[in-house]
C-alpha positions as CSV (number, residue, x, y, z in Angstrom):
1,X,63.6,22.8,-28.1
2,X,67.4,23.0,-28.0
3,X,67.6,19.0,-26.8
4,X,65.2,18.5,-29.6
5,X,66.5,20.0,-32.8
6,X,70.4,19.0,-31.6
7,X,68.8,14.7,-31.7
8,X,67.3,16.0,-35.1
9,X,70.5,17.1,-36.2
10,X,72.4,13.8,-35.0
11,X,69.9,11.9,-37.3
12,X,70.7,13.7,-40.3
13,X,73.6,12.2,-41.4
14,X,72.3,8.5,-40.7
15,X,69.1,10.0,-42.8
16,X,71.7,10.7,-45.6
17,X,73.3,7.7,-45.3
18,X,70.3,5.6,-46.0
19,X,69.4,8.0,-49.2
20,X,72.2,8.0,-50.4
21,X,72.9,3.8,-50.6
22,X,69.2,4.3,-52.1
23,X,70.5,6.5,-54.7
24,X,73.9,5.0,-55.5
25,X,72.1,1.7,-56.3
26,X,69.4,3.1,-58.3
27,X,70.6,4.9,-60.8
28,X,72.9,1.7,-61.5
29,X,70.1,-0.2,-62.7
30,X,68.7,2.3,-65.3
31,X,68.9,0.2,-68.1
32,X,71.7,1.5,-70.4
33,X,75.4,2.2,-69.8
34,X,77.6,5.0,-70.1
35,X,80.4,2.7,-71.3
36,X,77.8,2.3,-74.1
37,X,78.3,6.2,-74.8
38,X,81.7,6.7,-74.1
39,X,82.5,3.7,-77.1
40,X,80.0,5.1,-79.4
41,X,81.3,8.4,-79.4
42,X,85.4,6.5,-80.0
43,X,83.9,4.6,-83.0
44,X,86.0,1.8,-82.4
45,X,87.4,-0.3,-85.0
46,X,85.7,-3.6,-85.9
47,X,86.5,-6.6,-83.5
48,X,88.0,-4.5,-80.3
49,X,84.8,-3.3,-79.0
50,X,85.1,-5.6,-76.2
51,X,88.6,-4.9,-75.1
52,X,88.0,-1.0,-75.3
53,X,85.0,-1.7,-73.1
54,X,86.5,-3.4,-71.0
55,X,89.8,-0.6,-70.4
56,X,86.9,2.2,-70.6
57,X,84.9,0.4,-67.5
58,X,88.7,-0.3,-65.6
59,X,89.2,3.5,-66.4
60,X,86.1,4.3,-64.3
61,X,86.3,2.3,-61.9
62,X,83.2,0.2,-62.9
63,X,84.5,-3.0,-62.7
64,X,85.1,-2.0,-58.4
65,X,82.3,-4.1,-56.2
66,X,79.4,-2.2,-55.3
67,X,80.5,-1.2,-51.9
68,X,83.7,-0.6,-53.0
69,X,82.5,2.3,-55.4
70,X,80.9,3.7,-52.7
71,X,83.2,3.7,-50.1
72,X,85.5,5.3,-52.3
73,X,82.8,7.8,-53.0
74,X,81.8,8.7,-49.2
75,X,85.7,9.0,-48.2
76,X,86.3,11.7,-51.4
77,X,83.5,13.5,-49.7
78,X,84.1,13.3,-45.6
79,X,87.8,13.6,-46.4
80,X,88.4,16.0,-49.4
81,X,84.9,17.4,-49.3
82,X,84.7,16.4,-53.3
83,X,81.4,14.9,-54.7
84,X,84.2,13.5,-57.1
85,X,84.1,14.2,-60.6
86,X,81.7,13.1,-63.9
87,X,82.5,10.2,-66.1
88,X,81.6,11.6,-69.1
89,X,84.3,15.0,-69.2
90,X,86.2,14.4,-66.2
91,X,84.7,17.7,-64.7
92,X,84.7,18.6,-60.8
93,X,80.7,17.9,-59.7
94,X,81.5,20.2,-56.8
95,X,82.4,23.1,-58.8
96,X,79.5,22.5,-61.0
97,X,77.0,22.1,-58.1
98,X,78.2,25.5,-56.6
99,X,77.9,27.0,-60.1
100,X,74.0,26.0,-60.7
101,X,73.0,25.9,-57.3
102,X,72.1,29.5,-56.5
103,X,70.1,29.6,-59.6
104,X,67.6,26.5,-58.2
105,X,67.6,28.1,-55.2
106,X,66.3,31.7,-56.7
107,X,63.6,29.6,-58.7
108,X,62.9,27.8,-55.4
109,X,62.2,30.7,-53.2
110,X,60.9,32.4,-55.7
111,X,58.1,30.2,-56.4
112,X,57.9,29.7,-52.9
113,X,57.4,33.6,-52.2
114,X,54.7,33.4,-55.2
115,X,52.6,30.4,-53.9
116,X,52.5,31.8,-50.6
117,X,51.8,35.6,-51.4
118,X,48.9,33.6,-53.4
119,X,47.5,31.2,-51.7
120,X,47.5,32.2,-47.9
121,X,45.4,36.1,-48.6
122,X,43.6,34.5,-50.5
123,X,42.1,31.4,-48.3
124,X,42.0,33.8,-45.0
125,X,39.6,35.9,-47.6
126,X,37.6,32.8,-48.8
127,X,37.3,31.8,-45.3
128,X,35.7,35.0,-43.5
129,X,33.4,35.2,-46.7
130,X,32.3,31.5,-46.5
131,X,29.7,30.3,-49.0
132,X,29.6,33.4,-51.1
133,X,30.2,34.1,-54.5
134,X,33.7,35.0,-54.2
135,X,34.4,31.9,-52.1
136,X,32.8,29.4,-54.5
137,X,35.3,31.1,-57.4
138,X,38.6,31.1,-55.5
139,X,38.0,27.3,-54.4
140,X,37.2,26.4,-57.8
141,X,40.5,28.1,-59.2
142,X,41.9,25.9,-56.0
143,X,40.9,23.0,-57.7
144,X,42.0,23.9,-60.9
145,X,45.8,24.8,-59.9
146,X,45.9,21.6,-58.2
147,X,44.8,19.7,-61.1
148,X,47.2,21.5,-63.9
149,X,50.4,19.9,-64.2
150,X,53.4,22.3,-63.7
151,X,55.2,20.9,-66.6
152,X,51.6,21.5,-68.8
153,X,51.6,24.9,-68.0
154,X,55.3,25.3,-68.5
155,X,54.6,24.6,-72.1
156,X,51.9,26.0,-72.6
157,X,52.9,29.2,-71.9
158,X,56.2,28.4,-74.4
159,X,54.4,27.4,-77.3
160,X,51.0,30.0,-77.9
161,X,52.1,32.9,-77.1
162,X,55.1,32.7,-79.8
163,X,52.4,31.3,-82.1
164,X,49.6,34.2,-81.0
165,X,51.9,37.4,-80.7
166,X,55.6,36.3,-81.8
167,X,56.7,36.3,-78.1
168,X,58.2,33.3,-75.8
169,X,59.9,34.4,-72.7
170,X,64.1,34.9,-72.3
171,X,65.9,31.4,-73.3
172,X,69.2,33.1,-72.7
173,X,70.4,33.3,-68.8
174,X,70.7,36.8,-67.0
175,X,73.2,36.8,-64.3
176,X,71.4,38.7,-61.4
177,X,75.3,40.6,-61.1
178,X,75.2,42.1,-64.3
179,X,71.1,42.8,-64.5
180,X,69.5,41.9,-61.7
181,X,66.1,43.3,-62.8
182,X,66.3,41.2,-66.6
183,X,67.4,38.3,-64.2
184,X,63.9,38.7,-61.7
185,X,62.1,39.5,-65.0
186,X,63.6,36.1,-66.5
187,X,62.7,33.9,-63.1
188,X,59.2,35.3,-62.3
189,X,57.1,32.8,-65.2
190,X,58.7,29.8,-64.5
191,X,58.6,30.7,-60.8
192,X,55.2,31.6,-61.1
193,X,53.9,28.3,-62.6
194,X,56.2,26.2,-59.8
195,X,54.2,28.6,-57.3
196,X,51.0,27.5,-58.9
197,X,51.4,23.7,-58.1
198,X,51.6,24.6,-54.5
199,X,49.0,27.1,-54.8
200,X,46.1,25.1,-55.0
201,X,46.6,22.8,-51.6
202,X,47.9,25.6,-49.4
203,X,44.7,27.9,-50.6
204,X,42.3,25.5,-49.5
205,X,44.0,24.1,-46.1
206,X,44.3,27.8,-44.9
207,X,40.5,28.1,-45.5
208,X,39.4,25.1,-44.1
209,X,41.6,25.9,-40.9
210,X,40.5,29.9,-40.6
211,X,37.4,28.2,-40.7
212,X,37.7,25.9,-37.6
213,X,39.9,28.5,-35.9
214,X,36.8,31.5,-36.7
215,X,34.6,28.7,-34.8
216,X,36.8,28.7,-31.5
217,X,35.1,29.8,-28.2
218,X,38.3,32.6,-28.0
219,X,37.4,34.0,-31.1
220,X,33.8,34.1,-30.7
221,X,35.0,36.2,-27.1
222,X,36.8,38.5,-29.5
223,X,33.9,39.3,-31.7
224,X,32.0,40.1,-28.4
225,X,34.3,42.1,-27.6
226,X,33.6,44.3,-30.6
227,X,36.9,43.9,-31.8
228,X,37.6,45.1,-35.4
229,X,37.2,41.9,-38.0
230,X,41.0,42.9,-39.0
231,X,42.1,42.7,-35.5
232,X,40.5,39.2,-34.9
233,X,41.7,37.5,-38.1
234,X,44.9,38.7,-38.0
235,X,45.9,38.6,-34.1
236,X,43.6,35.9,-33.1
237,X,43.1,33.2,-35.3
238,X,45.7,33.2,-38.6
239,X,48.2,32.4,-36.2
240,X,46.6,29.3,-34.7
241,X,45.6,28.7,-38.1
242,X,49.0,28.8,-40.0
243,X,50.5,26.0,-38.1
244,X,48.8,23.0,-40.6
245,X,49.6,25.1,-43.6
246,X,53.3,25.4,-42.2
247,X,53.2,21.3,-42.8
248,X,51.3,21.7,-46.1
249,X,54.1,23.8,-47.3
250,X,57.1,22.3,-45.8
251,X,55.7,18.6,-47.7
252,X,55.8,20.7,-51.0
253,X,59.2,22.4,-51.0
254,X,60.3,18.7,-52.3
255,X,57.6,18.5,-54.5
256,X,58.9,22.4,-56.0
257,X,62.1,21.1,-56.1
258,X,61.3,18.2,-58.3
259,X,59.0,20.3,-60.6
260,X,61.9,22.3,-61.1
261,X,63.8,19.6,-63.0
262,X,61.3,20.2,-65.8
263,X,60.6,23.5,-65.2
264,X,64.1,24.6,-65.6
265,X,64.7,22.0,-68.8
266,X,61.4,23.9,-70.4
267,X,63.0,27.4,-69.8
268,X,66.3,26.7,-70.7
269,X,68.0,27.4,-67.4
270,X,71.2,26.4,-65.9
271,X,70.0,24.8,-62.5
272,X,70.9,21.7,-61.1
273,X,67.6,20.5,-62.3
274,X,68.7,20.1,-65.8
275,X,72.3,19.3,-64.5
276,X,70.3,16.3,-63.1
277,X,68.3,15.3,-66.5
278,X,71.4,15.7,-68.4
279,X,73.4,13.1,-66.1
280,X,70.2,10.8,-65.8
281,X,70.2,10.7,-69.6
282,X,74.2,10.2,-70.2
283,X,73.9,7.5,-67.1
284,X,76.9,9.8,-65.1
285,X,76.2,8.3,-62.0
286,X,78.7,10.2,-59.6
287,X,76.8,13.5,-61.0
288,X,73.3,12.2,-60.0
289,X,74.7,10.8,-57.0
290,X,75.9,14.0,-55.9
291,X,73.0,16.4,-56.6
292,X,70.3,14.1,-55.1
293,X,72.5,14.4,-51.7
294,X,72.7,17.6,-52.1
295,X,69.2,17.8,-52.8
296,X,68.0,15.7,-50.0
297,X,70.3,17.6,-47.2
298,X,68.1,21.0,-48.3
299,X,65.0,18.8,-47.7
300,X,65.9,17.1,-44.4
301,X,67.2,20.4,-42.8
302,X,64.1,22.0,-44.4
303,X,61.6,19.4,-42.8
304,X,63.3,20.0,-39.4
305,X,63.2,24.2,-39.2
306,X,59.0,23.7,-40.6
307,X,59.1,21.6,-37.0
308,X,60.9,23.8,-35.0
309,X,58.8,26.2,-36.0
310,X,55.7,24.6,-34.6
311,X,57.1,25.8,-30.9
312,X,57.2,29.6,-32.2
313,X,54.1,30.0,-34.0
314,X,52.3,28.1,-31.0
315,X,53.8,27.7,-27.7
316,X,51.9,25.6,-26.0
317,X,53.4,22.7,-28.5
318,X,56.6,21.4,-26.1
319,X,59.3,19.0,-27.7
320,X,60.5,15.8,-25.9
């Protein structure tokens, strides 16, 4: 395993390479300019919109070939350890990025926690009481929560209950340091509805799977051995089970972390999320740039502990 995760590790940074001249190229050809915004907010006089456009892009370093941009770019980051700083405001992205970060990554585990307090209990349930009432129910509701947008729900749960009963849930950020139960108390719906999108998948692959592991010869030995129905499902086969769910789940941490773009611009929270949407919309490339590396490192390094932990959960699986 050790020879295995330290090649994984070597491929990261070729992984984030590649993403990264993905990204840089991208969000270049969003149509629309932030030399656009910069002139619009100088109100330049008649007949010198050109020339100002022209110093403005200079100024930036716009006017630099492609791979010149983002050499400069990669060197301020192996070199200085800088993700450089915005064009609109002049402000340190690495500063910024420190700043919102721990609050996507509370929402992140958070919903995490949420979907998988959810979802696992409740398929190993719908499993051992296959084709009964409560079974049809649950996968029903599994079908739902796949099929209900995140960002639906998100303002859904804004809009009627402030029409219904007056109340909408905290707008204003709690810093955990200063109230740490206001901050949970402010996390726990929007974490709850990223939770939800994961919900609905994980639910019914942990059923189908306690399914087909309940069906094994070892568990049919366990039953004869008039073990306790407790003892079998949670010794014998949830383990065994777990491991496709493990990949289920690993596949949607990126799919959280998107959500939470929206989720976090719907609840008015300081994340990178709406750092992101906010730098997509005022076209500040090295700010986008910057976060979706950030971004994709969590993912990669993400994807590679849900594989190293294959080998724990079942050690018969060997890595070459």
């Amino acid at each position: 395993m050790g020879a295995y995760a330290i090649r994984r590790l070597l491929w990261i940074p070729v992984t984030l390479v590649v993403i990264s001249i993905i990204v840089f190229l991208l969000v270049r050809w969003i149509p629309g300019d932030i030399v656009d915004e910069i002139i619009a907010q100088q109100l330049p006089s008649a007949g010198n919109e050109e020339a100002e456009r022209i110093a403005i892009t200079h100024a930036l370093g716009l006017d630099k070939p492609f791979y010149v941009q983002y050499g400069h770019w990669v060197s301020n980051i192996v070199v200085h350890g800088s993700l450089g700083k915005s064009l609109n405001g002049n402000q340190d992205i690495t500063k910024e990025i420190l700043h919102r970060l721990p609050i996507s990554l509370e929402l992140t585990i958070m919903a995490l926690i949420i979907g998988i307090l959810i979802s696992i209990p409740i398929g190993v349930y719908a499993a051992i009481r296959q084709d009964t009432v409560p079974d049809y129910v649950l996968r029903s509701i599994a079908v739902v929560l796949i099929s209900v947008p995140s960002f639906w729900l998100g303002t859904i749960i804004m809009i009627y209950p402030s029409i219904w009963w007056g109340w909408s849930p905290p707008m204003q950020y709690i810093s955990f340091g200063k109230d740490p139960l206001g901050n949970i108390g402010m996390f726990l719906i929007p974490a709850f509805i990223l939770g939800t999108a994961m919900t609905g998948s994980s639910l019914r692959m942990t059923r189908t799977m306690m399914l087909e592991v309940m069906r094994q010869d070892y568990t049919r030995t366990a039953w004869a051995k008039g073990l306790t129905e407790r003892i079998i499902v949670i010794r014998h086969a949830l383990k065994n089970a777990l491991i496709p769910v493990i990949t289920i789940i690993g596949m949607q941490i990126p799919m959280i972390i998107g959500g939470s773009v929206i989720v976090e611009q719907i609840f008015v929270l300081p994340g990178m999320g709406r750092y992101l949407l906010d730098a997509i919309n005022h076209r500040d490339y090295p700010i986008v740039s910057g976060i979706n590396l950030v971004l994709a490192t969590f993912v990669v390094v993400i994807n590679l502990i849900v594989d190293l932990t294959y080998g724990w959960m079942d050690p018969r699986i060997h890595y070459q």
